[in-house]
N, C-alpha and C positions, 0 to 999 in steps of 0.2 A: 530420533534422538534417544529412543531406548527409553523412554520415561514409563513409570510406574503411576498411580493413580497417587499415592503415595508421595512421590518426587515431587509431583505439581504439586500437588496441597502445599507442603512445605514453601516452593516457589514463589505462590500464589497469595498465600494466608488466610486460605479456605477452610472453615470444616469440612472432615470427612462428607456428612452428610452436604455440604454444599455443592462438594464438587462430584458427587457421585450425581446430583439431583440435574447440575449441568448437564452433567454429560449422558445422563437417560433421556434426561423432557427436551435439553434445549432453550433457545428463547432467550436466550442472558440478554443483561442490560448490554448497552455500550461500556459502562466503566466494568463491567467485568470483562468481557472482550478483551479490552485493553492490558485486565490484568494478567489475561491469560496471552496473551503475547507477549509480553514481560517475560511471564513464565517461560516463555518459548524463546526468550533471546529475537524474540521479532519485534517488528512495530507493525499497528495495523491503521491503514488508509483506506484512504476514501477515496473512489473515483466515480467523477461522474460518467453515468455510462454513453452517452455522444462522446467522451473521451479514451472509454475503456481501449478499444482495439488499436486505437495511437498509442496508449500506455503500454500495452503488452506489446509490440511490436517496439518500443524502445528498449524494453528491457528482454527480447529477447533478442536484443539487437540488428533486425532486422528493416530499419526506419530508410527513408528516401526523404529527401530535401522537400521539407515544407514549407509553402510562404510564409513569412513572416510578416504578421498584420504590426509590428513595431519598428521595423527599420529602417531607418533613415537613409533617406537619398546620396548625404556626403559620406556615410561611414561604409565601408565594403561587405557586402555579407559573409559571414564566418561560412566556415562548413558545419554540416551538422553533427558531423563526429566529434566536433567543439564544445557545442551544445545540444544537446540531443533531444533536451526537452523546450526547447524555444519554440514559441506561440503555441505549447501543446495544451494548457491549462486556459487560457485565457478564451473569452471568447469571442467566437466569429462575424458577430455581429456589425 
């Protein structure tokens, strides 16, 4: 994005020294994380990692028809280009 240390502060609502101290040591909370995805025009998630390689494999759209531990015998299974993330979150149990 071309950002300056600068840019983010501003973004963020950091002092200087806050956001220099991020970005040497590290370690930030979660809600600064958050703020710094803001910053970024992103949003930041959570995945659990038994689900990690299904998630990137959706979005890098590369997925194959997974069963669906919810679908009902009368209704037809969609395709997964439909829904791409169905029974991706939920679990296997």
């Amino acid at each position: 994005m071309g950002l300056k240390q600068h840019d983010m502060m501003m973004r963020v609502g950091m002092s200087r020294q806050q956001y220099q101290r991020l970005e040497s040591k590290g370690n930030p909370r979660l809600d600064t994380l958050e703020l710094i995805a803001l910053g970024l025009r992103s949003e930041l998630v959570l995945v659990p990692q038994e689900k990690l390689e299904a998630v990137m494999a959706v979005l890098a759209g590369t997925t194959t028809n997974q069963p669906s531990n919810n679908s009902r015998p009368s209704e037809p299974e969609k395709p997964l280009s439909d829904d791409p993330w169905r029974g991706l979150l939920e679990d296997n149990e």
